[in-house]
N, C-alpha and C positions, 0 to 999 in steps of 0.2 A: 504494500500500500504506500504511496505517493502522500507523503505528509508536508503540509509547510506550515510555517507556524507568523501566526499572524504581527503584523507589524505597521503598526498605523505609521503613513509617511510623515505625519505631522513630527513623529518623533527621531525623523533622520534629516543627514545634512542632505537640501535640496540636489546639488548638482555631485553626490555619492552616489555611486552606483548601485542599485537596491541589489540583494542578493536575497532566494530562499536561504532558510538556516536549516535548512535538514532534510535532504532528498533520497530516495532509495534508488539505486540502478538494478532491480531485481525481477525476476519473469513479472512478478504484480503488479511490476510498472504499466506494464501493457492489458491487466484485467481492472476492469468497472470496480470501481468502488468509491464512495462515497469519501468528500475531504476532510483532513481534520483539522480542525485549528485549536489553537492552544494561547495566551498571552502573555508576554514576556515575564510579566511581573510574577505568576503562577510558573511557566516553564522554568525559569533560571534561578526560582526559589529549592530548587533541585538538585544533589548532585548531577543528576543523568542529566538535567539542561546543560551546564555546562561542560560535562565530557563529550555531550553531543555538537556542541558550539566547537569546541576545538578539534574535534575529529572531523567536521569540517573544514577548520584553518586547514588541517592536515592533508584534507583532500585537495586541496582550492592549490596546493603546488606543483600539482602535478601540471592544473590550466595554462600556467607559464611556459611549457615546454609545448603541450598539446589542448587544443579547442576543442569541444565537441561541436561538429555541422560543419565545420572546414578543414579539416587535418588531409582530407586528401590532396590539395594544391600547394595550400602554407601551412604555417604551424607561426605561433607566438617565437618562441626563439629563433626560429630563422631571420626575424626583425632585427632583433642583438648580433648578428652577425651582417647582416646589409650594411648596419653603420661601425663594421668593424674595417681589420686588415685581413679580413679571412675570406672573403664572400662580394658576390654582389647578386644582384635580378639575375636570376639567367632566361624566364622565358619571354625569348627575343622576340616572341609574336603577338606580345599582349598589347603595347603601344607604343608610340615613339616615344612618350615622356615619362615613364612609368618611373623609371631612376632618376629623374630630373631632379634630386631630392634640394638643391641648393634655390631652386627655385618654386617646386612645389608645396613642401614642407613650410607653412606661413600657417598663424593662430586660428584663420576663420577657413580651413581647410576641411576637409572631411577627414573626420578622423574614425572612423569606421571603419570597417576594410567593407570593399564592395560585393558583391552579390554572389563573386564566384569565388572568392576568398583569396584573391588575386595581389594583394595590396598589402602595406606595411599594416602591423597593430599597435600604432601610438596609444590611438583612444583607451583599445585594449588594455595594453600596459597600466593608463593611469586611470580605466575605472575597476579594474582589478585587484589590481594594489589597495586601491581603499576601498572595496569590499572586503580583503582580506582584512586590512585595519578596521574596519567599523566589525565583524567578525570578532577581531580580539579583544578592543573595546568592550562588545557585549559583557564578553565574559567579566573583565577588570570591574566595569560598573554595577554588576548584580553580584559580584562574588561574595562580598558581605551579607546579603543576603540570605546566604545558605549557613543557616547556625551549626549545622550538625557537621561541619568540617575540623577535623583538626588542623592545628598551626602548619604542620610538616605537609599536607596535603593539601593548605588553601596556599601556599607557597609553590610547592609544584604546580600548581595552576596557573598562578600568577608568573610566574617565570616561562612557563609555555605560552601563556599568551604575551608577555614580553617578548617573547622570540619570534612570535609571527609578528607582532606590530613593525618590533625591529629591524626584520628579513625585508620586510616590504619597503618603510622608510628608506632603507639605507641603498634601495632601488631607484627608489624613485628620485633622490636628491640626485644621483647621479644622472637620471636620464631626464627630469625635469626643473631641475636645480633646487632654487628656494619657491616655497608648495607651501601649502595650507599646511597646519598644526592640527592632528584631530586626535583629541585621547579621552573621548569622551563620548557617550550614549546620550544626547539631547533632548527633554521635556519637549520643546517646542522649536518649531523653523529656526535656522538662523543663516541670515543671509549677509554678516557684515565679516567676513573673513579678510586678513590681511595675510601676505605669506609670511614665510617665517625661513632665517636663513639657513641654507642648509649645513652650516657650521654647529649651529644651535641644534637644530635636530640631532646631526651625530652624536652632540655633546649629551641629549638627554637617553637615545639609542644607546651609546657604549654606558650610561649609567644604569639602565634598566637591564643591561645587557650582563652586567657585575654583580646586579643583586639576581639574576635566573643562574648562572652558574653557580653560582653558593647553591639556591632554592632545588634545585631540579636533580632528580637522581640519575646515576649512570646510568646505558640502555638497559644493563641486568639485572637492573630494579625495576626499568620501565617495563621490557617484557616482549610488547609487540613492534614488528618493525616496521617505519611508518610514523611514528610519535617523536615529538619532540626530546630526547635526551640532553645529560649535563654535555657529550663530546659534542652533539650540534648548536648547544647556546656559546660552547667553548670555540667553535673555530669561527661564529659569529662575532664574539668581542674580540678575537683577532684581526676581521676584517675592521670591526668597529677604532679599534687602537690604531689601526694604521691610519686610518681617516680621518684620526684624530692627530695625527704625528706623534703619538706617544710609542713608539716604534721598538722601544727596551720594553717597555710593557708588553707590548704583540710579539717579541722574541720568546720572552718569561712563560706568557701563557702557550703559545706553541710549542714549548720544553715540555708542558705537562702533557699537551694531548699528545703528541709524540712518543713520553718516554715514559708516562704514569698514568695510561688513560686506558690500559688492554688493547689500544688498536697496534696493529701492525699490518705494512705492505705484504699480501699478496706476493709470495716468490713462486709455485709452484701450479702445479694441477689443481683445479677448484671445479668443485660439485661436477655435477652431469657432463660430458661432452655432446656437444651438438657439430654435427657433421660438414654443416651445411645445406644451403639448399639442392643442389645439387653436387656433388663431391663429382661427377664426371665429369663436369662442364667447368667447376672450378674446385678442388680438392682443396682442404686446411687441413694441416697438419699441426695437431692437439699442439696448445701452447699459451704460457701463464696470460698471457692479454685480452688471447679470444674469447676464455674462458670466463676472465675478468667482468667481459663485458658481454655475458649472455647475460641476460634478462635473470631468465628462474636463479643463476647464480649469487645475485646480486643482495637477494633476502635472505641467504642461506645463512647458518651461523654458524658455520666456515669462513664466511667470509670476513675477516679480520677488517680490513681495509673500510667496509660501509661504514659510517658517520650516521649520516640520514640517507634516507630512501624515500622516494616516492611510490607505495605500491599503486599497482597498475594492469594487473595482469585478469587472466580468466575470459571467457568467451561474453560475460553480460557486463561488462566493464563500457562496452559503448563509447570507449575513447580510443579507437586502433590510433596508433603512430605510423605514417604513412611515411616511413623515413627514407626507405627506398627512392619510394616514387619521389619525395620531392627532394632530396639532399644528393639523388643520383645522377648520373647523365643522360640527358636522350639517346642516349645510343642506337636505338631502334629509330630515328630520323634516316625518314627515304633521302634526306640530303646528306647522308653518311654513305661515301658510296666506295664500292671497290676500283681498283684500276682500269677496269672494263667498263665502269657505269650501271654496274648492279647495287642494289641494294646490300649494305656491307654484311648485317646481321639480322634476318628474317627472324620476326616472331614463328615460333613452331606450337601450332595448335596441338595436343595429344592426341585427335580426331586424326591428325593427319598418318594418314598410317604409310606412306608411302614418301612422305619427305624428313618426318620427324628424325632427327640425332640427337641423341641425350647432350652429347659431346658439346653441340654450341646451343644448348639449351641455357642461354644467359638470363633467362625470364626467372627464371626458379632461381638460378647461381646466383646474380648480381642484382635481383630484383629491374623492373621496366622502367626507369628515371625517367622524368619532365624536366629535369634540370630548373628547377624554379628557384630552388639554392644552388647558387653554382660556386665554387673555390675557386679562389682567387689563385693566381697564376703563382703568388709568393706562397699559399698555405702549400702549395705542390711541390714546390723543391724551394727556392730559400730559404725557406722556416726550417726547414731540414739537416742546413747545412752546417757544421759545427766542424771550426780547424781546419776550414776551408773545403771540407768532403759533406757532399750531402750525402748522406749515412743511411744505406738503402738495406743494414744488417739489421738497424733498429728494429724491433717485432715492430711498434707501430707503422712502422712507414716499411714494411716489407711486404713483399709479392710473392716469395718464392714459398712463404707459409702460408700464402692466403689472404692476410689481414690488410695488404693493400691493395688496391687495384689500378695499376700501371692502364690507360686506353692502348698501347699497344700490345698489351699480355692478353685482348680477345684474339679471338681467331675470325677471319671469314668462313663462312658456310652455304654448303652447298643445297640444295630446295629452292623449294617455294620461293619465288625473290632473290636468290643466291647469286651465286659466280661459282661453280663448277671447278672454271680454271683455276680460283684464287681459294680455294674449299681449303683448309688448313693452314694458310699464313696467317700471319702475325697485323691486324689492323695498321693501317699507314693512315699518316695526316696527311701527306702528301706522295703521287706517284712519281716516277724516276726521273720523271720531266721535270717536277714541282710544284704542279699543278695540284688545287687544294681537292681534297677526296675529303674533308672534315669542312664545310662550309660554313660551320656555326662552331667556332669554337667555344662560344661563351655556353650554351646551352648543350652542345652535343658533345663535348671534348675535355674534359677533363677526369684527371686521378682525384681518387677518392681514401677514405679505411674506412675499406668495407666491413671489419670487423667493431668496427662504431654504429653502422647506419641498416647493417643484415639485422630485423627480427622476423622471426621464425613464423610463419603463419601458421600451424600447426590443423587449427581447426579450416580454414580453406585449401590446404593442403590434402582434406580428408575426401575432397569433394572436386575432380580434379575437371569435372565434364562443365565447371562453373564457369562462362565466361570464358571460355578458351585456358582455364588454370589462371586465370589474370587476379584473382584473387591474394594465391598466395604469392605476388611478385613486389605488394606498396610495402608490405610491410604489418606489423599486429599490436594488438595491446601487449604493454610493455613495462616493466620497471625499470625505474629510471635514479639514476644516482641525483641527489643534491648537493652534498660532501661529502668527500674519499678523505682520507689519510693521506696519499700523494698529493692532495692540493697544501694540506696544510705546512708538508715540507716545503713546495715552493711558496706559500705565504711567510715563512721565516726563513726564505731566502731574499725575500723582500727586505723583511726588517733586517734582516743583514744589514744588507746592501745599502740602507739608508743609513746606517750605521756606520757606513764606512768599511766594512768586514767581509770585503767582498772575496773573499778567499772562504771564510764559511760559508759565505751563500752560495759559492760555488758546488763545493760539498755537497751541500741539500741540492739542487738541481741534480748531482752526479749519482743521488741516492736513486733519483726516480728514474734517471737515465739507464744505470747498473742492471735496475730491476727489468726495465724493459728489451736487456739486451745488449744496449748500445755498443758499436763499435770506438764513438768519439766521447772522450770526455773531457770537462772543461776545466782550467787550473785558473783563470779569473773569469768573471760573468760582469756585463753590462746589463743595465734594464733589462734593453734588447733581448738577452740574450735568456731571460729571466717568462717575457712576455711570450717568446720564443716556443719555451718547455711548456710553460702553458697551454700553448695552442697545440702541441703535440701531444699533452697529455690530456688535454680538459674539454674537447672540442665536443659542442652540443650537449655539456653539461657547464661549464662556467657559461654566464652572461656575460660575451664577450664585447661587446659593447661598455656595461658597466663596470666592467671590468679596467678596460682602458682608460674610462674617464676616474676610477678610483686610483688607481696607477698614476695619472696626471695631476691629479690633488696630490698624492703623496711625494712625486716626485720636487713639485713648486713649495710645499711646505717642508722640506728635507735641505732644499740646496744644490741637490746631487746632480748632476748633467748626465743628459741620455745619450746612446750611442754616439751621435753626433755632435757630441758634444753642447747641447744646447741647454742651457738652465732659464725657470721659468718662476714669475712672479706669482705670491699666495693671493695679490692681489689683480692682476690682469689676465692667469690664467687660461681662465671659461669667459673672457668678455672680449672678445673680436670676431672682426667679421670678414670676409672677403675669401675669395679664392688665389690668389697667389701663397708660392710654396713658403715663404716665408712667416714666422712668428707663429701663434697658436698655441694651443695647447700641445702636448705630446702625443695627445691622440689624434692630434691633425696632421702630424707630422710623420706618423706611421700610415695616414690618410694618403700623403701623399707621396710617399717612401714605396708603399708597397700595394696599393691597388691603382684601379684605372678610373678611379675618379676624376676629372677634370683634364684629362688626358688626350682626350681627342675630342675640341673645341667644336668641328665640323658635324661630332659625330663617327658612329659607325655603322656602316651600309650592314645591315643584316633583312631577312625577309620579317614582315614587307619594307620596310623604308628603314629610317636612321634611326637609333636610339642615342641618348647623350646621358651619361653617367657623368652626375653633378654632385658636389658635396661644399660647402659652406662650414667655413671656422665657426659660424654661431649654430651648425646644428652638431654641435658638440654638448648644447642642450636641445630637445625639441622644445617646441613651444609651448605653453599654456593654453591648453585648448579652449577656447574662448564660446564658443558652443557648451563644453560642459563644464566650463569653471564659471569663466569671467561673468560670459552676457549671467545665468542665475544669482549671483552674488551681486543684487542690487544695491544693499547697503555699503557694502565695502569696497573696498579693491584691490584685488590682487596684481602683485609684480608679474609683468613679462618679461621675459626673458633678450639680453644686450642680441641687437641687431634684428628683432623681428619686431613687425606693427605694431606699436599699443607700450612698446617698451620706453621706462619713467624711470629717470634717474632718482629722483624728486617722490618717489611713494613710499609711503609708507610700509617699513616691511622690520617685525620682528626680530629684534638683537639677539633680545634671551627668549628659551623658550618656557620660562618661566609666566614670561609678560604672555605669550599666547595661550599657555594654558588659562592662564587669569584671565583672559578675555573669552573663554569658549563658552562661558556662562553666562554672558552680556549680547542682549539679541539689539 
């Protein structure tokens, strides 16, 4: 049964995004029956209101990685990666301006994604986020409420829902800058909001952040996985400390999760082996990475390494991850052609009993990509390359186990659509001539790790006459990591490194590299080089987007110069604007270091016409949506953000967030 539990609007903030507080995904969903409503003041006078209100929070993280109604085309994180160094648009047929983001990206834009799910999810991001925060809110506001708690267990509460208030702030400041203040469940309307800086916010985050890690018990007392634990409020206040520049403090607490917390990296064989989708078309051979990152692995508890998890799996779960289809390449594009002018790699129906080869069955093997995330030409081999060798032993970035996938490691084949002559070589971009055989490189041609973006379709796999088997090719419902242990090493190879100690931080980087393999290792590390191991290790599980902009606050509050040796003000940072390669912050500087933003002025001819990949210093924040913040907040006014419409030096906007909390009770 489908319960929601009633919440009159008068008692939320207008322009928050309403959320149900308690939905069931189960067969009942789809049988008759009658609704039930319940009222806050009754429901959260409960424990089971509020274990239900945080198993919520709990659920609601997995939405950042995957949407339900659009996961087949895009996904929410794919966003965090378009305004990274990893990624851009890839499908080149959507429209000319679709990447124009320096120019379309402005406060009174749509911020929706559009009807086919085609589109960035800014709005997404910021009415999600405070859903999740008015969500943890609930809990803070009624928890008194509930007499029959003890001290030890209204504290574990309060410290989990600190950690979700905190997870989402410490998001949103980086992808919206200075934001509303909200820590509170409101009596009545209130429409006079100012923002609040997002200095202030970290500052009251990393405090709330201190009192959950005391509060909250290791996963071994929490139990189920999935829930908030002390190691995931702990590698929180390390993101928080660094944000803070308190950078010996985030070294400190990264000592414990590392070396007094029971987690440990993952060296060996872990739970079940999966084969792949097809092992004759593309074989892996069993090893500590793929394993790492299968799915059912990832809950087991074997698995040292998991932090937090997102669970996600089972057949009525209704959130498949469609990572194939969209993080892979079109490789099945009839503009992928062989020497001859055949189609390079024919989809092979199982029906077809007369052309089918298991052999370039690459539908099953590599799943059928649209390339709608496409990687960037640096995440394929620069980002790779350490002591001048791009390091193709590394498990992550290797072929020869499976786990990456090189576009010339398919084969052409022979059928339906084939080439005959060319049935067994090796895919070419170009034939002997030079002539392009790959016409779309941004959408049809590039390397991938495949053992990041392969989930197992298990249940469409059962049913193979479905759709030509196109079921089991996007990809399934899935678990998904939040925080590993390997992040938290490279997060105090961070505070190293601002430290001055870049000889440890190197260390930590060499721990997760050791583990993965690596042939190269590093005996000093820049940023770079730090942002680098990141993207190797963390890819479609860090918010790489926020990631860089938190990286560019800590860098400007440290002193310390990036690779190129550039150092950057605490104070002008995130405030410019313009496209030339000069100034910015450091994430504009990797903007324009390492992708094709602003690159080809003209444009680039792709079918049908030009597309123009555009990126702007001030969208290093996006903007304030002015549809769902500004225009409802009639009595107040909220800061825009330096270099887009509506931005006010001269506004009013929150020092402490002391002062905004005192004003959330002031209508």
């Amino acid at each position: 049964m489908k319960k929601y539990i009633k919440n009159s609007i008068s008692k939320l903030v207008p322009f928050l995004a309403l959320a149900v507080l308690s939905s069931s995904c189960s067969k009942d969903f789809l049988e008759a029956d009658p609704l039930s409503f319940y009222e806050p003041e009754t429901t959260f006078s409960t424990e089971a209101g509020l274990q239900a209100t945080l198993a919520l929070c709990d659920k609601q993280l997995r939405n950042n990685y995957i949407h339900f109604g659009y996961s087949g085309v895009s996904v929410p994180i794919g966003t965090e990666y378009l305004f990274s160094d990893m990624a851009q648009y890839g499908k080149t047929d959507t429209g000319s301006n679709i990447a124009d983001y320096a120019n379309t990206i402005v406060p009174t834009g749509d911020f929706r994604r559009d009807a086919g799910g085609e589109h960035i999810y800014l709005g997404f991001m910021w009415t999600e986020a405070y859903t999740g925060i008015k969500n943890a809110n609930t809990v803070l506001t009624y928890i008194d409420k509930v007499t029959s708690l003890s001290e030890e267990v209204k504290r574990k509460y309060i410290g989990q829902a600190y950690f979700h208030r905190s997870y989402r702030y410490l998001n949103l400041v980086y992808q919206f800058g200075d934001i509303p203040l909200i820590t509170k469940i409101l009596e009545v309307p209130k429409q006079s909001y100012y923002s609040t800086k997002k200095e202030a916010i970290i500052e009251m985050i990393t405090a709330d952040m201190e009192k959950a890690v005391e509060w909250v018990p290791e996963q071994a007392k929490i139990g189920y996985v999935g829930m908030v634990s002390k190691g995931a409020c702990r590698q929180l206040l390390i993101k928080c400390y660094l944000a803070s520049g308190k950078f010996a403090e985030a070294e400190a607490q990264a000592n414990i999760l590392i070396n007094q917390s029971g987690y440990a990296l993952v060296q060996g064989n872990l739970g079940i082996f999966d084969p792949g989708g097809n092992p004759t078309a593309w074989p892996i051979t069993r090893n500590v990475i793929w394993d790492l990152h299968r799915p059912e692995n990832k809950v087991i508890s074997s698995n040292t390494e998991a932090i937090l998890v997102a669970p996600n799996g089972g057949a009525q779960s209704f959130l498949a991850f469609s990572s194939m289809r969209i993080f892979g390449p079109n490789w099945n594009d009839a503009n992928l052609i062989t020497p001859d002018g055949k189609t390079a790699a024919p989809r092979f129906p199982l029906t077809d009993k007369t052309n089918y080869n298991a052999k370039y069955d690459y539908q099953r093997a590599i799943g059928r990509g649209i390339g709608t995330i496409s990687g960037s030409y640096y995440s394929q081999h620069p980002m790779w390359v350490v002591n001048g060798v791009e390091d193709k032993i590394d498990l992550r970035h290797n072929s020869t186990v499976g786990n990456w996938v090189n576009m010339e490691d398919l084969k052409y084949a022979s059928g339906a659509g084939g080439s005959a002559t060319w049935a067994g070589q090796n895919f070419r971009m170009r034939d002997a001539s030079g002539k392009l055989l790959a016409q779309d490189s941004i959408r049809d041609w590039f390397d991938f790790p495949h053992y990041k973006i392969f989930y197992h379709d298990v249940v469409a796999e059962a049913n193979p006459a479905a759709n030509d088997f196109q079921g089991a090719t996007a990809g399934a419902s899935a678990h998904m990591y939040i925080y590993r242990l390997a992040e938290t090493y490279l997060l105090r190879a961070e505070a190293r490194f601002y430290q001055g100690n870049v000889s440890g931080a190197a260390q930590d980087v060499n721990v997760v590299r050791a583990r993965a393999k690596a042939s190269q290792m590093y005996t000093t590390v820049t940023i770079g080089d730090i942002c680098a191991e990141r993207g190797r290790e963390l890819y479609m599980e860090e918010w790489r987007n926020v990631e860089l902009k938190r990286i560019s606050h800590c860098l400007a509050l440290s002193g310390k110069a990036d690779e190129w040796g550039n150092t950057y003000s605490k104070d002008t940072w995130d405030k410019q604007s313009g496209k030339d390669a000069t100034g910015g912050s450091y994430w504009w500087q990797r903007i324009v270091h390492y992708t094709l933003y602003n690159k080809y002025p003209a444009g680039i001819s792709l079918k049908p016409g030009v597309k123009f990949y555009s990126m702007d210093k001030r969208n290093n924040y996006w903007p304030i949506p002015y549809r769902l913040a500004i225009e409802p907040n009639i009595k107040g006014q909220l800061s825009q953000n330096f270099g887009y419409d509506g931005y006010d030096a001269g506004v009013k906007v929150w020092d402490k967030w002391q002062d905004a909390v005192a004003d959330e009770s002031k209508i």
